[in-house]
C-alpha positions in Angstrom: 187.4 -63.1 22.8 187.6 -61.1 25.9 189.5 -57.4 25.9 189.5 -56.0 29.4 190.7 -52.2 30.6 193.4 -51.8 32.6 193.9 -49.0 35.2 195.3 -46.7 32.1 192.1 -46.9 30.0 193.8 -48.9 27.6 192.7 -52.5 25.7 194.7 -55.6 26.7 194.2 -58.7 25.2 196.2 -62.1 24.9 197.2 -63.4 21.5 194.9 -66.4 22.5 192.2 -64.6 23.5 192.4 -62.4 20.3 192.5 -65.6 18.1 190.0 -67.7 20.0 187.0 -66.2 18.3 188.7 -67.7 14.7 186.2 -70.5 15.0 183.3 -67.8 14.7 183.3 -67.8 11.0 182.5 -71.6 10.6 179.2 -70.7 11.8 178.7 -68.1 8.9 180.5 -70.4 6.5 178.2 -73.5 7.3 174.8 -71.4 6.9 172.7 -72.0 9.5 169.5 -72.7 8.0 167.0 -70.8 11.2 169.3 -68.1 11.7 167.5 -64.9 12.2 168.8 -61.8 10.6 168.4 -58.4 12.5 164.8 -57.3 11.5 163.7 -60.2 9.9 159.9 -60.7 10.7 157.9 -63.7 10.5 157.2 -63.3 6.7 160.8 -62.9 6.2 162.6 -65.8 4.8 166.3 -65.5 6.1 168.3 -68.6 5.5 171.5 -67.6 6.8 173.3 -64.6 8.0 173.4 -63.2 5.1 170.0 -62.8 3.1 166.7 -61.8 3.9 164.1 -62.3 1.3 160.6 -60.1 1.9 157.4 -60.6 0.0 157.6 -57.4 -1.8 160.4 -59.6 -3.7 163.2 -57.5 -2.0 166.8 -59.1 -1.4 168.7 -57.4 1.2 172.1 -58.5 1.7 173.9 -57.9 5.4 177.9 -56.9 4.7 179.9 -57.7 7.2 182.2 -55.0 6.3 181.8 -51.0 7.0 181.0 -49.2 3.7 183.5 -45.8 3.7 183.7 -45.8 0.1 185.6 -48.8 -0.5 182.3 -51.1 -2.2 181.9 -53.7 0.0 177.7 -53.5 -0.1 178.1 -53.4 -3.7 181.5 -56.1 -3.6 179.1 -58.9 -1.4 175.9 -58.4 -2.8 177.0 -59.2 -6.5 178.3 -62.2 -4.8 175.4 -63.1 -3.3 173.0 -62.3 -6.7 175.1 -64.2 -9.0 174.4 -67.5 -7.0 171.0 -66.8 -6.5 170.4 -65.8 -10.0 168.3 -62.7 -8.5 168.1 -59.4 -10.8 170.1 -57.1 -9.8 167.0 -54.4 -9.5 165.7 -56.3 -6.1 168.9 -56.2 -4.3 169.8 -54.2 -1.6 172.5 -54.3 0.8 173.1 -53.0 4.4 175.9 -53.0 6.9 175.0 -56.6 9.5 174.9 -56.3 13.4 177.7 -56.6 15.4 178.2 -59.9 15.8 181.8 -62.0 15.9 180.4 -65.4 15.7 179.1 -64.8 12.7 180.5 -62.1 11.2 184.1 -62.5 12.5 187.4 -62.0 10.4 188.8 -65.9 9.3 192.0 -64.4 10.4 191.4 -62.2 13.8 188.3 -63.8 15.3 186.3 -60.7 15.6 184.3 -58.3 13.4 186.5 -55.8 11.3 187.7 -54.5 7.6 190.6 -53.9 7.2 193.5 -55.2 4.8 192.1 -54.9 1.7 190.7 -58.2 3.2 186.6 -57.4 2.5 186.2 -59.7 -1.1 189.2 -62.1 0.2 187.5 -63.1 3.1 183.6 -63.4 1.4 184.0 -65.1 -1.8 183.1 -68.2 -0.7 180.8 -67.1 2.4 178.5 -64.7 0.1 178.8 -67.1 -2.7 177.5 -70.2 -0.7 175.2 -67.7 1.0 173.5 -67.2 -2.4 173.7 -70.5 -3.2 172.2 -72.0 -0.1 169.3 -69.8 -0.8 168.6 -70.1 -3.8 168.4 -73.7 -3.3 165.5 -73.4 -0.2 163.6 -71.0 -2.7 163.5 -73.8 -5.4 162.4 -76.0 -3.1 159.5 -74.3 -1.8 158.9 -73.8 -5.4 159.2 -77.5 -6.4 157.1 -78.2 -3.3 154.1 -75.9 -4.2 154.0 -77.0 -7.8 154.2 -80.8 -7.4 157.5 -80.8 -9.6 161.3 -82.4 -9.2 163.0 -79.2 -8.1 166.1 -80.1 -10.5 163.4 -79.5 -13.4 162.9 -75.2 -12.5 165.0 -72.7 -13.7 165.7 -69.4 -12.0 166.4 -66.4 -14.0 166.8 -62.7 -13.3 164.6 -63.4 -9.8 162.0 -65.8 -11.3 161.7 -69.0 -10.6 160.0 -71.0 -14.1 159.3 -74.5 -15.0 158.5 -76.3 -18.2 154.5 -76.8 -17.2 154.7 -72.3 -17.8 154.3 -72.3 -13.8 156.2 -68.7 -12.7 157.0 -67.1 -9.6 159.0 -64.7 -7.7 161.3 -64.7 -4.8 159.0 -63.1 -3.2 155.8 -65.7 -3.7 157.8 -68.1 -2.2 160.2 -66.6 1.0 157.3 -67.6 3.2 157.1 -70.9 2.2 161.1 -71.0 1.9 161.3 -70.6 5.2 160.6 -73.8 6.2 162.2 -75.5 3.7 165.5 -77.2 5.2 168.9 -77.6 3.4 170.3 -81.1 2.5 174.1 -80.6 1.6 176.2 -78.1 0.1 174.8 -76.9 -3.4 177.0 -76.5 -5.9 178.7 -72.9 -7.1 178.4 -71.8 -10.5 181.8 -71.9 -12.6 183.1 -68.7 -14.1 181.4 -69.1 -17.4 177.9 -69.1 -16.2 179.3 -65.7 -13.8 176.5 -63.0 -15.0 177.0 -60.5 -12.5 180.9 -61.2 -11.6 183.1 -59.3 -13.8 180.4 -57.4 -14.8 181.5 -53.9 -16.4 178.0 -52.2 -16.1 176.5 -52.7 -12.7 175.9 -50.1 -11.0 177.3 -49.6 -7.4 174.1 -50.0 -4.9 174.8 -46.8 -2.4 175.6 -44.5 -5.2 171.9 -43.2 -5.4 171.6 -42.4 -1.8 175.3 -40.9 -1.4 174.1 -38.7 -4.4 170.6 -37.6 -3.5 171.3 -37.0 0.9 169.7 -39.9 1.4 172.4 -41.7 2.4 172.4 -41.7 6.5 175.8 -41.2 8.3 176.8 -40.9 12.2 175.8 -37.3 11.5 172.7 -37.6 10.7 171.4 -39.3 13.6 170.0 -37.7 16.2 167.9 -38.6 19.3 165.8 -36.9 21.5 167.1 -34.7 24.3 170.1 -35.3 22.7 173.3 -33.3 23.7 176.5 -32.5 21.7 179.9 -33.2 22.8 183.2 -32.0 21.9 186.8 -32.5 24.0 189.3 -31.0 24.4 192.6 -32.7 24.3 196.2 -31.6 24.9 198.1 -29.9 22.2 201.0 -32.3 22.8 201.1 -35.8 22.9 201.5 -37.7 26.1 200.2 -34.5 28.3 197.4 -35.1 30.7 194.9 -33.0 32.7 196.5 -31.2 35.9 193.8 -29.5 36.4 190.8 -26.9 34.6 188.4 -24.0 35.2 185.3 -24.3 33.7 183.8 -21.7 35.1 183.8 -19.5 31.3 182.5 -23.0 29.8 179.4 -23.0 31.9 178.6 -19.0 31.5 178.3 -20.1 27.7 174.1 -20.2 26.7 173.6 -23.5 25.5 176.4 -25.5 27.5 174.9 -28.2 30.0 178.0 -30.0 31.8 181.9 -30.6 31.6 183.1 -33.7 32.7 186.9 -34.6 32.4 187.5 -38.3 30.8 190.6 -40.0 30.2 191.6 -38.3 26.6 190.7 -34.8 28.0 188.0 -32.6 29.4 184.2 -32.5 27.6 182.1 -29.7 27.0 178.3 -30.8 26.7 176.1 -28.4 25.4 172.9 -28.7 23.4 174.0 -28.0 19.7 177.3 -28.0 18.5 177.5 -23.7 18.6 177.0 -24.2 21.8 179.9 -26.4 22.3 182.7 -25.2 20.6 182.2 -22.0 22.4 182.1 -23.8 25.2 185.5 -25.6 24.7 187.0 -22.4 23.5 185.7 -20.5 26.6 187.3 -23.3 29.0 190.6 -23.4 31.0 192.8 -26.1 30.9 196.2 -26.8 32.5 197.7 -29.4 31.1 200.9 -31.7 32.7 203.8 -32.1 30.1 205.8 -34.2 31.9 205.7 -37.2 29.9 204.9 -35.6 26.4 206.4 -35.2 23.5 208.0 -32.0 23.3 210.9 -31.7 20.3 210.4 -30.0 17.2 210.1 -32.3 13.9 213.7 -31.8 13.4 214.6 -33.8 16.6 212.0 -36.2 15.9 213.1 -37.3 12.9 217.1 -37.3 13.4 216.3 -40.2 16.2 215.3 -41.8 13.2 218.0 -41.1 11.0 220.5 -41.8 13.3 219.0 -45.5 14.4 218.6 -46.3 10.5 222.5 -45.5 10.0 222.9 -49.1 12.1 221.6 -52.4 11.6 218.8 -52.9 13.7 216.8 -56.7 14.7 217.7 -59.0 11.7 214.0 -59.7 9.9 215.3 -61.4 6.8 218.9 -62.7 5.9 220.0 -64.1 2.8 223.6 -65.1 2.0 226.3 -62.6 2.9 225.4 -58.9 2.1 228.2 -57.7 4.2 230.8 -60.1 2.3 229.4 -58.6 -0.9 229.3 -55.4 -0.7 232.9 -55.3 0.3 233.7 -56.7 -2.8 231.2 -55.2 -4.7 232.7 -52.9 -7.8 230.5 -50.2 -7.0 228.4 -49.7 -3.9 224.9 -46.7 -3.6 223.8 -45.7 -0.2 220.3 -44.1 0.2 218.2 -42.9 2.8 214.6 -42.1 2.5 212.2 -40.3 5.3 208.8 -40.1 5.2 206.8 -37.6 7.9 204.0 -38.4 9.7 201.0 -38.3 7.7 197.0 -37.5 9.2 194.7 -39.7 7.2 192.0 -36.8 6.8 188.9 -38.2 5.7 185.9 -35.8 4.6 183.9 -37.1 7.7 185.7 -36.6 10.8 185.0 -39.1 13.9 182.1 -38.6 15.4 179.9 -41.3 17.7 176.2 -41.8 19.2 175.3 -43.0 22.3 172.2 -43.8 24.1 170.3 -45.4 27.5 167.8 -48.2 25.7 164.7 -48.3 27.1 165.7 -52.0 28.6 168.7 -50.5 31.0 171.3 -51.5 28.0 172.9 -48.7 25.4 172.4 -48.3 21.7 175.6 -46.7 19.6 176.0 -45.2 16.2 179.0 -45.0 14.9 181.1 -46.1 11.8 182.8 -49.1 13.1 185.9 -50.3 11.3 187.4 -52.0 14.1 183.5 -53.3 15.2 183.9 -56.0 18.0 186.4 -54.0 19.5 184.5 -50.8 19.8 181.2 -53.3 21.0 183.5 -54.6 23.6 184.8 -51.1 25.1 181.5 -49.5 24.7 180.2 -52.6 26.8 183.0 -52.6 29.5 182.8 -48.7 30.0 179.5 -49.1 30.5 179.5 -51.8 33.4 177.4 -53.7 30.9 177.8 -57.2 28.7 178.3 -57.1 25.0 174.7 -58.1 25.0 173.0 -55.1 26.6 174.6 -53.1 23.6 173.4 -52.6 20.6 176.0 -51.3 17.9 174.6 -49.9 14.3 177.5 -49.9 12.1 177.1 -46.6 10.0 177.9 -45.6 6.8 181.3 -43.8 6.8 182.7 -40.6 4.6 186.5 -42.5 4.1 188.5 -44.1 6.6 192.2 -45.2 5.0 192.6 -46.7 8.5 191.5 -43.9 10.3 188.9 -45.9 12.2 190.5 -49.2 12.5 191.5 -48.2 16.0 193.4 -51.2 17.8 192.3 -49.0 21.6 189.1 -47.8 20.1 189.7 -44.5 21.0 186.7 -42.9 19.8 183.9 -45.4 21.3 185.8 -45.0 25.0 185.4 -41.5 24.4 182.4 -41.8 24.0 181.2 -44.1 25.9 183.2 -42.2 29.0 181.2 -38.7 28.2 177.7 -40.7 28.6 178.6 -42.3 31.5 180.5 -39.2 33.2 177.2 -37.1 32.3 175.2 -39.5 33.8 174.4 -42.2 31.7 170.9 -40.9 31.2 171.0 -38.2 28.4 171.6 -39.5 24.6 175.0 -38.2 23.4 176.7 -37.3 20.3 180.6 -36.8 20.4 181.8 -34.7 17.0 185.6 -34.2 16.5 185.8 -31.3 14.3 188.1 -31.2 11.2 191.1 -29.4 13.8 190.8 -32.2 16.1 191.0 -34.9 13.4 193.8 -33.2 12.0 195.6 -32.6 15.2 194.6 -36.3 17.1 197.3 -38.0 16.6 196.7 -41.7 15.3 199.1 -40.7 12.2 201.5 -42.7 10.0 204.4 -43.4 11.5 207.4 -41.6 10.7 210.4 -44.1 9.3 213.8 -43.9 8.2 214.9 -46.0 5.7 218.8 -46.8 5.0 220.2 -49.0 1.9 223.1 -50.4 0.5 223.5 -51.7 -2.9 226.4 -53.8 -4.4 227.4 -54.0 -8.1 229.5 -55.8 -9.9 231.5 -55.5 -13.2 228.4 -56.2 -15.2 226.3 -54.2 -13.3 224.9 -56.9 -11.5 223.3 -56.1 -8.4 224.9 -58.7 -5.9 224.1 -56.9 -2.7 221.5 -55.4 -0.8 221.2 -54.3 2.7 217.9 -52.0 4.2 217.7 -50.5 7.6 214.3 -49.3 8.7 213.6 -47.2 11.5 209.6 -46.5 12.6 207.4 -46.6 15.7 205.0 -49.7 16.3 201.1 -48.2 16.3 200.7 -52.1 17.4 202.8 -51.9 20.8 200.2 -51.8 23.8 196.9 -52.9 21.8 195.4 -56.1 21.6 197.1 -56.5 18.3 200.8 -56.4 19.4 201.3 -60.3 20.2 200.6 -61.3 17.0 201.8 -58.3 14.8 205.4 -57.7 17.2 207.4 -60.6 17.3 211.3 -60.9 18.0 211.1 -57.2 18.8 209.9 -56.1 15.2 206.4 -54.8 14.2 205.9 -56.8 10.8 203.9 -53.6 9.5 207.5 -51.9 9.5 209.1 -54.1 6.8 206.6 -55.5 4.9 207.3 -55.4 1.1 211.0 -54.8 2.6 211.7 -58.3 4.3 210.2 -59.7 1.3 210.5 -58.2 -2.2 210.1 -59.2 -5.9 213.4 -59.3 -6.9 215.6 -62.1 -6.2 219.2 -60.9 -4.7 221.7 -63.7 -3.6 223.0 -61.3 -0.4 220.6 -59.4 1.3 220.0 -58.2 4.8 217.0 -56.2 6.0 216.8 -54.9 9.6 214.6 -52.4 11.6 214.7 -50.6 15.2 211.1 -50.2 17.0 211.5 -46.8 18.4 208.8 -45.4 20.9 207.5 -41.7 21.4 204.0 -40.7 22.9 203.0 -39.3 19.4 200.0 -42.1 18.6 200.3 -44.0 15.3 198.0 -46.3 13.5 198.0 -48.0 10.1 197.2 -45.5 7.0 196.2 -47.0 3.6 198.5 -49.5 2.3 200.2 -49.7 6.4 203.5 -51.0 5.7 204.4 -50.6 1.8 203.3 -46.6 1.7 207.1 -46.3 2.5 208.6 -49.3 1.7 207.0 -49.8 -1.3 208.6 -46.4 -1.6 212.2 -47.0 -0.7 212.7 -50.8 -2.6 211.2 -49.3 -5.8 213.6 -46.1 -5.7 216.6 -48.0 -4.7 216.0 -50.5 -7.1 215.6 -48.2 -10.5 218.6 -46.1 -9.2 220.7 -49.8 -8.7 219.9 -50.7 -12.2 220.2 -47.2 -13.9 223.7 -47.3 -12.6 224.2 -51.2 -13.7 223.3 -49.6 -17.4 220.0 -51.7 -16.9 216.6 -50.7 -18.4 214.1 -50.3 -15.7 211.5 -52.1 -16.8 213.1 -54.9 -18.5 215.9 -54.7 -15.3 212.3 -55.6 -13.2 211.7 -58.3 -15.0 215.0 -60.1 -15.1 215.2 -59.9 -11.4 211.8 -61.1 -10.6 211.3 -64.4 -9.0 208.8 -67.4 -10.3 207.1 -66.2 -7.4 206.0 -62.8 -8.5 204.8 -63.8 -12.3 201.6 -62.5 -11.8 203.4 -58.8 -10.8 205.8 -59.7 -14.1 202.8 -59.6 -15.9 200.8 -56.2 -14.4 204.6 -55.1 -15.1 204.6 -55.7 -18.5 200.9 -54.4 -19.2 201.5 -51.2 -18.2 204.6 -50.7 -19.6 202.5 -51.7 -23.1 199.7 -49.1 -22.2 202.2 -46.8 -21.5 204.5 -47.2 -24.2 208.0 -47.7 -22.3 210.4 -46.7 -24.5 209.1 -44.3 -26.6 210.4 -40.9 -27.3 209.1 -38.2 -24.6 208.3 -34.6 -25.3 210.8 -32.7 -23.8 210.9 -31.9 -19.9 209.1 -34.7 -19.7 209.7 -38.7 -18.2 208.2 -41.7 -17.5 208.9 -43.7 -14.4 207.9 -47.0 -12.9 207.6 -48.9 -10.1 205.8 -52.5 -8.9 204.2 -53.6 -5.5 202.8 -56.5 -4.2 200.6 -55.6 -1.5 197.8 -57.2 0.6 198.1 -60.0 -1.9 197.1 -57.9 -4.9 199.6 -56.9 -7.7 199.9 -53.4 -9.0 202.3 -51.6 -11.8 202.2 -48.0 -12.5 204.1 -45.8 -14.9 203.8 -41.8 -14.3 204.4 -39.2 -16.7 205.9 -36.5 -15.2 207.3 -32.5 -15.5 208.8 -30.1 -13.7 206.8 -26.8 -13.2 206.8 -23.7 -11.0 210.1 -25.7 -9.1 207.9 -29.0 -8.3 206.6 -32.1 -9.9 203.5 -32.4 -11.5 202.5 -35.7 -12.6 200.1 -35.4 -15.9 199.3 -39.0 -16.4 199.3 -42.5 -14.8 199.0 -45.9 -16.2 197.8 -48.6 -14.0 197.6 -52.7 -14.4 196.1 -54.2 -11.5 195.8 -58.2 -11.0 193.8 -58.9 -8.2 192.4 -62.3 -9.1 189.0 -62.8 -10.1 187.6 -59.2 -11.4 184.0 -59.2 -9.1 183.2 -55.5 -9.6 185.4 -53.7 -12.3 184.1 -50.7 -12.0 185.0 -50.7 -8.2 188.4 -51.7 -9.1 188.8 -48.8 -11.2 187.8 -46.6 -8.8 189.9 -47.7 -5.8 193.0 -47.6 -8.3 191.7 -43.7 -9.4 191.5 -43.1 -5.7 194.4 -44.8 -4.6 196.1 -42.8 -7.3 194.9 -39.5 -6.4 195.7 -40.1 -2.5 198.6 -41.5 -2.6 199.3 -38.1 -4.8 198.2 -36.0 -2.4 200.7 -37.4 0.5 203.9 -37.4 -1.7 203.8 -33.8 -2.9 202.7 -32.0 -0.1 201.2 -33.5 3.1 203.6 -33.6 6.7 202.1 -33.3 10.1 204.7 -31.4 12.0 205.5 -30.1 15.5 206.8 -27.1 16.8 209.4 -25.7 19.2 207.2 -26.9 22.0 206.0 -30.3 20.4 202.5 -28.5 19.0 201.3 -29.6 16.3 201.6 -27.2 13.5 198.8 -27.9 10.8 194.8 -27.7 11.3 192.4 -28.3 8.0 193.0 -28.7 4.7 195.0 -25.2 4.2 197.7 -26.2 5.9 197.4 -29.6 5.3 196.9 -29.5 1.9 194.9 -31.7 -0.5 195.3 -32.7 -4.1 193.4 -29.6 -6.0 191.2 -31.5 -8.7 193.3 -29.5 -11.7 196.2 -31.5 -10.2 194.6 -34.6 -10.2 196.8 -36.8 -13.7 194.3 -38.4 -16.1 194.4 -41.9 -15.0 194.4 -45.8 -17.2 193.6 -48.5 -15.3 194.2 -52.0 -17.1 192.5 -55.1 -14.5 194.3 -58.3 -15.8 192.0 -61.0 -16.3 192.4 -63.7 -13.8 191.0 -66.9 -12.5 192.6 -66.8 -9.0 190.7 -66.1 -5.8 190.0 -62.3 -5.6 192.1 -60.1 -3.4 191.9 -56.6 -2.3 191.7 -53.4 -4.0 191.6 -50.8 -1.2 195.1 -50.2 -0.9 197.2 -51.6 -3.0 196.5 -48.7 -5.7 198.4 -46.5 -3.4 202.2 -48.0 -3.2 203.6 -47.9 -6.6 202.6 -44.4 -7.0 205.0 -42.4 -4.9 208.4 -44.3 -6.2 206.5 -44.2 -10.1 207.1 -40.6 -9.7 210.0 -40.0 -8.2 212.2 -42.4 -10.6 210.8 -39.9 -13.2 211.8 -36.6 -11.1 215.4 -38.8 -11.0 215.3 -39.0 -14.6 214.7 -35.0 -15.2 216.7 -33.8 -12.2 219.4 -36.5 -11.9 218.3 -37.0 -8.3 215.8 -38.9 -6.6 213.4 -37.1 -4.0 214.4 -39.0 -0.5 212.5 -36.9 2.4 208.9 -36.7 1.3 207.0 -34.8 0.6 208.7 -33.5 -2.2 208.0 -30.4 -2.1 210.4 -29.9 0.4 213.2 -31.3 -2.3 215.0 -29.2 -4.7 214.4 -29.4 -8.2 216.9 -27.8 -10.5 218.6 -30.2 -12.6 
């Protein structure tokens, strides 16, 4: 794949040229026996990508996906141990090179997580990874001990045979090394799974994240090494007119400023020393193409587009027809802000001259060939001459899935403007990540519903108004097509409940505020709006919500059916609540997982608070429940977080308005509901767990604030609703 920079700065790419690196993950998948893995020595016994097997009898698995939280060391490596039969004790696991032929996406060609897509796209791969090696192992074994390699066992790391012969995978990686594969050995079936589905193992980065040991972006530091910070405009779309820097310098510590394309840098010798320099410096800024309207203006653009039908992105029978002669007909709108993503480690980067002429980076790298490639073409160098370490990162939720790769050109543009001599570390401060754009879009969402005499629903027609994050990256030929960004209506184009008239339409609307996907991308609001608009439609039909679901849901979404009817067991639908008290529910399908929550819900000091939330999750084959669980908990409390209480908004001069966490405020842990998560047992191919935990949250709630207040919250976050009944 080739990405080039235009005169702007920014990343074009063709929809081939984006695609063309698809092939890539055939090499991975076929397990090329020689392949070396980065840091492999001679003694080293690495039979694919994957694995390296030491002498000391240590496994180390490479993921091909950035650990922020989400368990992907933990997620491949129990893939990888299971079909090598290894105990668990001698794994490790560690993020792989940057590499796109053999580490690429099956989908995009190139080296990335995202999508929930980590297990999805490694079952197979980490599994025949195991296998494949475990194979070469027996053979050296069989080899040495003069025996028909079908005749050894391998258990818990030790290979054994009959004659009481014993060794580890460490006696024989040397000699496994030469040992050369003849077909493709078989997988074990889901009875002999030891370590898949396991409810006890324990998560393999959780004893370094606990003790410090754990090494992030932060923590690296070189010598001679200088800090940078930028500073960027306060309104999106402004530019650099000009700046006096004269302050900047004056400050002790401060060693150059250098304007790039996102602002002006302040490069000073610790990170004191840098802030004071940025604060100290003079910048005037041109406004002429930003974005200068208060939220109020922002958002009534919105409005007002959603109010008419937009591109037709799915049409079935004739909405219009029906709703005329519908016997009663709801109209909703919903609005949902833009939303910061706010991890605890803000963006921050390393950059170096190697000792060859090349440049080494640190950096957590969601989006990974992408950064490789901008780091490489800012640098006047080939992909190559840079070396990438993928860090460990402190949460992402899409934050660092940058389609322009923001933070690497940054970067990258500092070192070189400095010189291109002098090792440099770029830190955005919690401020800057807070007030850096890259947010979740804001969207308007209109809808029409038809009844009939029954209380049949026999129409349905959904506007939806947003801004495209994909629109000038390498990822808009494939994600915009007939002038609509799928990310928009997904989970509205498509949803589980089958309607003979429907018609759902959008309008691509475009402002210089930056957007990019946050967790869950499309379905955080239309999960939101469908599952709202759905209980009010059947509360006014007379129709239970649960059992309305049900009826409605196509052969299609039985496995959502069933996480629907699991937690409305755990939860005991139906039952008698205390008083000032409901239950509400909602189902999403997302990133090819299913999810069904039920929230129990009050109304205190004039806002909800949500006391307890059932979960049932199917996401096919179970391979780390414990990570599952956790990614539902954290969807849970996340997704909590944004509903009630988080908005990035602007001011009378298009500033933004919030700045850390006391304006932008986080779920306190006295407010976090006690949680039940229920993983259906499944024998389909696993999906992801990342995201789809965070959907059915938002409309779970607020069908119980409908069912306490009479109305449903429709401009989140809801604290900006009123609550008296």
């Amino acid at each position: 794949m080739t990405l080039s920079r235009n005169s702007s700065s920014t990343i074009t790419a063709t929809r081939r040229d984006v695609l063309a690196g698809a092939a890539g993950l055939v090499v991975a998948v076929t397990l090329p026996v020689k392949s070396r893995a980065q840091g492999a020595g001679d003694a080293t016994f690495a039979p694919n990508a994957f694995i390296r097997v030491t002498p000391d009898n240590i496994i180390t698995v490479l993921s091909k996906h950035i650990e922020f939280g989400q368990g992907p060391l933990t997620g491949l490596a129990t893939l990888v141990a299971e079909e090598m039969d290894a105990d668990w004790a001698q794994i490790r696991a560690e993020h792989a090179p940057s590499n796109p032929a053999l580490y690429g996406h099956p989908d995009f060609g190139m080296q990335i997580t995202g999508g929930s897509a980590s297990i999805a796209t490694s079952y197979d791969v980490m599994r025949k990874a195991g296998a494949a090696a475990r194979a070469l192992l027996v053979a050296a074994a069989a080899k040495s001990w003069g025996v028909p390699a079908d005749e050894i066992t391998v258990a818990k790391g030790v290979l054994s045979h009959a004659s009481g012969k014993q060794g580890t995978f460490g006696d024989f990686a040397q000699a496994a090394a030469g040992e050369t594969l003849t077909g493709e050995p078989a997988l074990k079936s889901p009875d002999q799974f030891i370590y898949i589905g396991n409810e006890n193992l324990r998560k393999l980065d959780t004893a370094d994240k606990s003790t410090g040991a754990a090494v992030y972006t932060l923590d690296i530091f070189r010598d001679g090494m200088l800090t940078a910070v930028v500073a960027h405009p306060k309104r999106f779309g402004a530019t650099v007119a000009s700046f006096d820097d004269a302050a900047t310098r004056a400050v002790v510590g401060v060693v150059d400023v250098v304007q790039v394309s996102a602002g002006v840098a302040v490069l000073a010798e610790n990170t004191y020393a840098a802030l004071k320099g940025r604060k100290a410096l003079v910048v005037e800024w041109d406004d002429s193409a930003a974005e200068t309207r208060h939220t109020d203006a922002i958002l009534a653009e919105y409005e007002a587009a959603a109010k008419q039908r937009g591109v037709v992105a799915h049409q079935t029978g004739d909405a219009d027809g029906a709703l005329a002669g519908a016997e009663t007909v709801l109209e909703a709108e919903y609005l949902f802000p833009y939303l910061a993503h706010a991890p605890m480690e803000p963006l921050d980067a390393v950059i170096e001259r190697s000792a060859d002429g090349g440049v080494e980076a640190w950096l957590g790298s969601q989006g990974t060939t992408i950064d490789h490639q901008v780091i490489a073409g800012v640098c006047g160098l080939d992909m190559g001459q840079v070396k990438l370490n993928v860090m460990l990162a402190g949460g992402s939720f899409g934050r660092r899935a940058q389609p322009t790769s923001h933070l690497a050109q940054e970067a990258a543009e500092i070192f070189m403007a400095a010189g291109g001599d002098k090792p440099i570390k770029l830190m955005w401060t919690r401020e800057d990540d807070i007030r850096g754009g890259y947010y979740r879009p804001v969207t308007a969402h209109r809808l029409r519903g038809g009844l009939d005499a029954n209380g049949d629903i026999v129409a349905w027609e959904q506007t939806v108004a947003g801004q495209s994050f994909a629109a000038g990256t390498p990822f808009e030929p494939f994600m915009v097509q007939n002038g609509i960004d799928g990310t928009m209506i997904e989970g509205a184009s498509e949803t589980p409940y089958a309607m003979a008239n429907t018609v759902v339409s959008a309008h691509m609307i475009n402002n210089p505020v930056s957007t990019l996907w946050w967790r869950s991308v499309g379905h955080t609001h239309t999960g939101y709006a469908v599952e709202c608009f759905i209980d009010e439609l059947l509360d006014a039909g007379g129709k239970d919500a649960v059992a309305g679901r049900l009826a409605l849901m196509s052969d299609s979404y039985a496995r959502l059916a069933g996480t629907l009817r699991e937690v409305a067991d755990i939860a005991g639908w139906g039952r008698t609540m205390p008083e000032g008290r409901a239950l509400g529910v909602a189902s999403v399908k997302s990133f090819n997982s299913y999810v069904s929550q039920v929230a129990e819900v009050s109304i205190e000091d004039g806002a909800p608070r949500v006391h307890k939330v059932w979960c049932a999750v199917d996401c096919g084959v179970p391979v780390n429940p414990e990570v599952i669980r956790a990614q539902m908990e954290g969807g849970i409390g996340y997704a909590l977080s944004a509903i009630l209480f988080n908005e990035i908004t602007f001011d009378d001069s298009g500033a933004i308005e919030q700045s850390n966490f006391h304006d932008y405020r986080s779920l306190r842990i006295g407010e976090m509901p006690e949680i039940e998560v229920a993983i259906i047992k499944s024998s389909e191919a696993p999906t992801g767990v990342g995201e789809p935990g965070v959907p059915p949250l938002g409309p779970a709630v607020a069908n119980a604030v409908r069912k306490l207040t009479g109305k449903t919250p429709r401009r989140l976050p809801m604290i900006r609703n009123d609550y008296q009944a």
